[in-house]
Each structure stands twice: as structure tokens, then as C-alpha cells.
N, C-alpha and C positions, 0 to 999 in steps of 0.2 A: 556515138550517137548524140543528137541534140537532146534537150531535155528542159521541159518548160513546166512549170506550175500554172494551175488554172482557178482563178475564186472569184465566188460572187454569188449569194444565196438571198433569202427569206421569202421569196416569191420565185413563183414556176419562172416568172418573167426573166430573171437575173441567172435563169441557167439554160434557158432554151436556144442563145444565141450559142454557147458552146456546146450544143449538140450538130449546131452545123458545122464551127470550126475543128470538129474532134477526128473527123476522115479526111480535114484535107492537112491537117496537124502530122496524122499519119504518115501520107503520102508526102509531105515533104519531111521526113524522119526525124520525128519526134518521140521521143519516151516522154509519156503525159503523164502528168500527177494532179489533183484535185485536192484545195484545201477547204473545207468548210466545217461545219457542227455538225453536234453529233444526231441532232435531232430536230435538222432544217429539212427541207425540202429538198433543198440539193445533195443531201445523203440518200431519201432512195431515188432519185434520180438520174444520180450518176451510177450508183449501185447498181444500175442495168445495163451500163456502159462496158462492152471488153476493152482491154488494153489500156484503162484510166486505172490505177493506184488513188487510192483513198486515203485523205488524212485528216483527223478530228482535233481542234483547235476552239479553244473556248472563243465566249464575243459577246459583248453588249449591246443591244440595239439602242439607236438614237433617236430619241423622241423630241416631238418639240413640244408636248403635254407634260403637265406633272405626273410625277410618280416617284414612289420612293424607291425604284429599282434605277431610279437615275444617277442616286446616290454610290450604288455599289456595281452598276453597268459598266463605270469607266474602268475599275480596275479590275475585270474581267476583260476589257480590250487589251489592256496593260499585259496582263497573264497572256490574252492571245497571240498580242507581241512579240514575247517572249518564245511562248512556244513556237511560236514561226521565225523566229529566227534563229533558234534551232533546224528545223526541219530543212531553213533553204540551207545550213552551214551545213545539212547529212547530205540532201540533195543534190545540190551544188547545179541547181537550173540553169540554164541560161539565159531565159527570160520568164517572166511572170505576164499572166495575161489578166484581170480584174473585168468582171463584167457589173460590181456594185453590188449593192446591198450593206447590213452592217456585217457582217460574217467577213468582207471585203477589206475592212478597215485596216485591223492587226495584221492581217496578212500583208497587205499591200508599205504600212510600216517596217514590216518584221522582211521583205524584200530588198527594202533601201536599208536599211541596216545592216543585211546581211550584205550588202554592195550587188544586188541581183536588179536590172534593169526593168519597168514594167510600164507595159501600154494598158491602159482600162477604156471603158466604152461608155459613154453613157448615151441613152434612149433618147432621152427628154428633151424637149425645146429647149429646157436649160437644167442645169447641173444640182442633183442631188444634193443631200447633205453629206451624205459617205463620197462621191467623188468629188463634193466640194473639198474634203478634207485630203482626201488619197491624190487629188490635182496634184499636192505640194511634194509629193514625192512618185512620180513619174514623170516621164518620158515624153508620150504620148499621150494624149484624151482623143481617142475617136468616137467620134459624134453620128447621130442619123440626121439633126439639122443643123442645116450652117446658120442659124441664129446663137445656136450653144455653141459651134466651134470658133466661132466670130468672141462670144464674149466669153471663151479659154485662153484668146488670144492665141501666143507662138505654142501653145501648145495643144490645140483645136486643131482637129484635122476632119474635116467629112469626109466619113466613109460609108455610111450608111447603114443597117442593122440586116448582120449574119443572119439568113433565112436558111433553116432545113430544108435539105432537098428534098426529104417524103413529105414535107408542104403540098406538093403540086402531085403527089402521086396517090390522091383521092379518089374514090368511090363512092360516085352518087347511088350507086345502088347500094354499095355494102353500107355506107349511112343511111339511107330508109329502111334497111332490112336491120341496124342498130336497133332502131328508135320502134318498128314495128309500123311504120309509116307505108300506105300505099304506092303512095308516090302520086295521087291524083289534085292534091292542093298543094300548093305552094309552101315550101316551108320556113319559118322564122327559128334560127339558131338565137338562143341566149349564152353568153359566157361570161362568167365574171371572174376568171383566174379561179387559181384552184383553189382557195380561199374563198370564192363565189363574193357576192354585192347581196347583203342581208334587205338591203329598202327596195333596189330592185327585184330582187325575189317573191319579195311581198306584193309587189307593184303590178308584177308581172301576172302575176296569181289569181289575180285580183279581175285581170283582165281577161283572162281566160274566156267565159262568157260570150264576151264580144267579139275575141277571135277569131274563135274556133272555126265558128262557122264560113269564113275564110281564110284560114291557113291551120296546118299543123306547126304543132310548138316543140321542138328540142328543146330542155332547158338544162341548161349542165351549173346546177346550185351549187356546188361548191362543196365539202366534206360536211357531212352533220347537219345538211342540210333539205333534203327530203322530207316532204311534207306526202304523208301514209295518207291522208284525207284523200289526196288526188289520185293514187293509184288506179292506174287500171282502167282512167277516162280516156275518151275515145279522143285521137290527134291529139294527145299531151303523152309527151316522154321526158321524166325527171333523170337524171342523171350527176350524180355528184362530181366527177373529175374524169375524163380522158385524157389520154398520154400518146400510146401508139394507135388508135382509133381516130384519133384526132382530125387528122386528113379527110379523112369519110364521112364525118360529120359537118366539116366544112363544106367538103363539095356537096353536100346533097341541100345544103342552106341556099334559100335563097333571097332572103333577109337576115340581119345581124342585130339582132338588140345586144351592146359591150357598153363595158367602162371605156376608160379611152389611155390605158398604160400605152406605150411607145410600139411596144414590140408586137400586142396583139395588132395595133393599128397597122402596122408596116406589113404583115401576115396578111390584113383582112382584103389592104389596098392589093396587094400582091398578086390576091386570087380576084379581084376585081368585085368585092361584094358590098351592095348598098348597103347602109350601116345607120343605126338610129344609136350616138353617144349620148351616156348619161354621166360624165367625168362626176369624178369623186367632187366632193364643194370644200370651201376652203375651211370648214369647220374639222375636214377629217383630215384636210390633207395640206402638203403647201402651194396647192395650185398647180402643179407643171399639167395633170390630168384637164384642169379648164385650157390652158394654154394648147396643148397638142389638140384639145378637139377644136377650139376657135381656129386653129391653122388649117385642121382639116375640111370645116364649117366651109372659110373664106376659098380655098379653093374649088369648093362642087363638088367633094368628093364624098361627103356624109352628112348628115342632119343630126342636129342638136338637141336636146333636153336638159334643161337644167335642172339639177334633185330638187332644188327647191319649189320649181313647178310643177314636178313627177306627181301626179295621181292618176286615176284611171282612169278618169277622162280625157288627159291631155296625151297620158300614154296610149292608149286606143287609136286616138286622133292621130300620133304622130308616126305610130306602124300602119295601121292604115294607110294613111298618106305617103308612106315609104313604099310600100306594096304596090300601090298605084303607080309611083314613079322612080320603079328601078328601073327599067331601062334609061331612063336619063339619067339615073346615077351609076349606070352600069357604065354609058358613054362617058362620061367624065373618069371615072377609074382608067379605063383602056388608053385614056388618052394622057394619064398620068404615070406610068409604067418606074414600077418602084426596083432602084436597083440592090440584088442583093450584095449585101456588103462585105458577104465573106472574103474576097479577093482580096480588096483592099485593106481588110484588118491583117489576113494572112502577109501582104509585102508591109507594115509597119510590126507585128513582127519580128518578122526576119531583119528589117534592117534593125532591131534593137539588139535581136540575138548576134548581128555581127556589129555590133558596136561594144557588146562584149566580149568577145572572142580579140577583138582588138585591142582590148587592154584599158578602155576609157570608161570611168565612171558615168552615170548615170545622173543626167540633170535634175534639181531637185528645188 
């Protein structure tokens, strides 16, 4: 039997595309394994998974802020190096799959060390810090845009971003009957990853007021992030985190207030849902969130907010005016049909697991 490693954590984001690739992993005979932390995100998330093997491997995350965990982060990558190149010399994979994050790092080292060949994915318009580094030791980088696969050069390939198939097996009823929704107004989904967006939260909240009285509000805040004030208001349903609900909260949305990570966007266009981004600002982040929403901006497919303009007024204003004109954003989605990329990750792959079978080291 074949047998492939899978890693890539710290956000829901860096593990949901291998929840698409994990059945068709199967069907083409796979024994799947999962390396990540012990107390990431992608531990209970995969932990739900049958027929994936679990393994816990330390890891530093990469910051581009000071702190003095930066000091002792690297050699915790170091350690997780190590321990992964153990685990592929028990395993003896045949290929490695990396979907990013820092959890990604050591492993994706601890692969090429061990001589195990590996394709990683990245989201973004352009390339992380973790697969800027993890680039230099694979294979392949497949991409959701050919601006990033263009500037990986020979080893940028578009394929676009693995979609779950219960994506599109939603229920608008069973998501109003979630939220306790009639179903008589329009409804505005918020989601900020399972992490939730702390200023959007606030923002959102704020707006409430002015909403209400035309649309109901899903708002999925993120863990620890429920606000007890609001309970129990009439067209407002808080929500910390969905997983397997997830589909029935989308279909029953019929506006989107998001951040603008890669994968929720390729999800949102997927299902065809007007969208109001508030991408992260360059104070939190390094930009790729402003970059993927101006791409989506420029094509007709979403509306924009930038944090720094976010308050109540200008948010009010800009769901409003979303509301008003999703069906012209509804038509531009439809006429943008987003392909899922599982295929295409699945034959790069395969042809890495048979470039090792064949005896040739892994470009590097």
C-alpha cells in the first residue's frame, strides 16, 4: 500500500483543504498519516478523521513581531526536525503533502532529510513565510493563483484550492433552524475562522441596531468570544466555531461579512455568495489578506472594507449596500465558477509518489 504524510496547522484554514483530499487519498490507496502539534487546531480536527494516524511533533511559530519566544522558537523547529525525521525513517511515506502553517515547517524539513519527496499548497496570492521557507525543500508548490505560481517559478504549478465536498451539501433550512432564524429576512453570515476577527466582532455588534431591522445576523465569533449581553436578541445568533454544521450555515447566508484568508474566499465564491472583505491590515499581518481581497475587489466578485475605515457607519453602509446589490454580485460569482482543486493536487501527488518509487531524489 502507498503511504503518505499530511501537515499543515495553526489555523482551521491550513487543514480544511485536507479534509477534501483525505477520501479521494483513500480511493486511490493510501495509508494516511498526519503530522502536527499536540495542541494545534489540526489535532482535534483531524482527531475526527477515520483511517488518518496521528503524530505530535514540536514547532515554533514564525513571527514577524518581536517577542522573546523567538529567541527559543527556532530550536523547537529544530527539535521538530528532528522528530520528523525520525517518524518518516518509522514510516517510510512515499510522499509528503504540506498544506503550511508553522507546524509545516520541521516536518517538511524533517521529509527532505529523510529523502521523502513533498508537494505543499499555498492559498495566497503570494507565498507565506512557512512555504517561503518549505519552497527550498520540495517538489512541488501548488497554488490557488497563478500570480504565486508565476512568482515560485519551476516550481509553481496552479491548481487551485481542494474544496470539501459536504461544501455544497447544505441546508438552508437546517442553518435557520441552527441559528433559530424564521427564515423571513435575509440573512448576513459572519465568519472570522475559528479564531474569529476580535475589531470585526466589535464592529459588527455595534451594528446590530441598524441591521436588524433588515436582516438576521449569524455571527460565528470565534472561541472565547461570545458576548452574554446579546443573548437571546431577536435575529442575532452568536456562535463560536462550526465544523460539520458548516455547510448549513453557509447555505442558509445570504450575505457574507469575512476576513479574506484564501480558502474561506475560494469556499465563499464556490457557493456563489456576495461578500463584504475586511482583510487583516498590514499592522497584524503581511499583506497577502489586502492582496487576495483587491484581486477579488478588481474582478466583481466582492466588496471591500478596509479596518482602517471599519466603524459603524461605514460598516452599516457597506452591508446595506451589499444587500441591495447581491444579485449583481450574485451574477458576477456565477459567471466566475471556481474550480476545485482537488484533482489536480491529487495527479501532482501521484506523480511525486512515482518519482519515488522510481528511485530519484527529490529536487531541492
Amino acid at each position: 500500500m502507498k503511504r503518505i504524510v499530511l501537515t499543515g496547522g495553526g489555523t482551521a484554514g491550513h487543514v480544511t483543504p485536507h479534509l477534501s483530499l483525505i477520501p479521494r487519498l483513500r480511493e486511490a490507496g493510501y495509508d494516511i498519516h498526519y503530522i502536527g502539534t499536540q495542541n494545534g487546531i489540526e489535532h482535534e480536527m483531524i482527531l475526527k478523521v477515520p483511517f488518518v494516524t496521528y503524530h505530535v511533533v514540536q514547532s515554533g511559530k514564525l513571527r514577524r513581531y518581536f517577542s522573546l519566544q523567538n529567541f527559543t522558537d527556532p530550536f523547537r523547529v529544530l527539535a521538530g526536525a528532528v522528530q520528523s525525521v525520525r517518524l518518516m525513517r518509522r514510516l517510510k511515506p512515499d510522499v509528503c503533502f504540506s498544506k503550511g502553517g508553522f507546524v509545516s515547517v520541521p516536518v517538511v524539513i524533517g521529509a527532505w532529510l529523510a529523502g521523502v519527496p513533498t508537494v505543499c499548497h499555498e492559498s495566497d496570492l503570494t507565498p507565506g513565510l512557512a512555504n517561503r521557507i518549505s519552497a527550498k525543500f520540495v517538489t512541488y508548490v501548488a497554488t490557488t493563483f497563478q500570480e504565486c505560481a508565476t512568482a515560485l517559478g519551476s516550481k509553481g504549478v496552479l491548481t487551485g484550492t481542494p474544496l470539501r465536498p459536504a461544501l455544497f451539501t447544505g441546508s438552508r433550512a437546517k442553518g435557520l433552524d441552527l441559528a433559530g432564524f424564521a427564515g423571513e429576512k435575509p440573512v448576513l453570515l459572519m465568519t472570522g475562522g475559528s479564531q474569529g476577527a476580535q475589531s470585526v466582532n466589535l464592529c459588527l455588534r455595534e451594528c446590530l441596531p441598524d441591521l436588524l431591522p433588515r436582516m438576521d445576523v449569524l455571527h460565528l465569533c470565534g472561541r472565547g468570544n461570545l458576548d452574554a449581553g446579546l443573548s437571546g436578541l431577536p435575529g442575532y445568533c452568536q456562535i463560536e466555531f462550526l465544523d460539520e454544521e458548516m455547510p448549513d450555515a453557509l447555505a442558509a447566508a445570504d450575505i457574507v461579512l469575512s476576513r479574506a484568508g484564501s480558502n474561506t474566499l475560494s469556499e465563499l465564491m464556490a457557493l456563489q455568495k456576495p461578500m463584504l472583505l475586511v482583510p487583516y491590515p498590514l499592522s497584524a499581518s503581511r499583506g497577502d489578506q489586502i492582496k487576495n481581497a483587491e484581486s477579488f475587489r478588481k474582478r466583481g466578485v466582492a466588496r471591500v472594507l478596509p479596518q482602517e475605515d471599519m466603524n459603524r457607519q461605514t460598516m452599516t453602509k457597506a452591508l446595506l449596500a451589499l444587500l441591495n446589490d447581491r444579485e449583481e454580485l450574485h451574477a458576477a460569482l456565477a459567471a466566475c465558477p471556481v474550480k476545485d482543486g482537488s484533482d489536480a493536487v491529487l495527479e501532482l501527488i501521484e506523480e511525486v509518489q512515482h518519482t519515488r518509487t522510481s528511485g530519484k531524489r527529490p529536487s531541492a
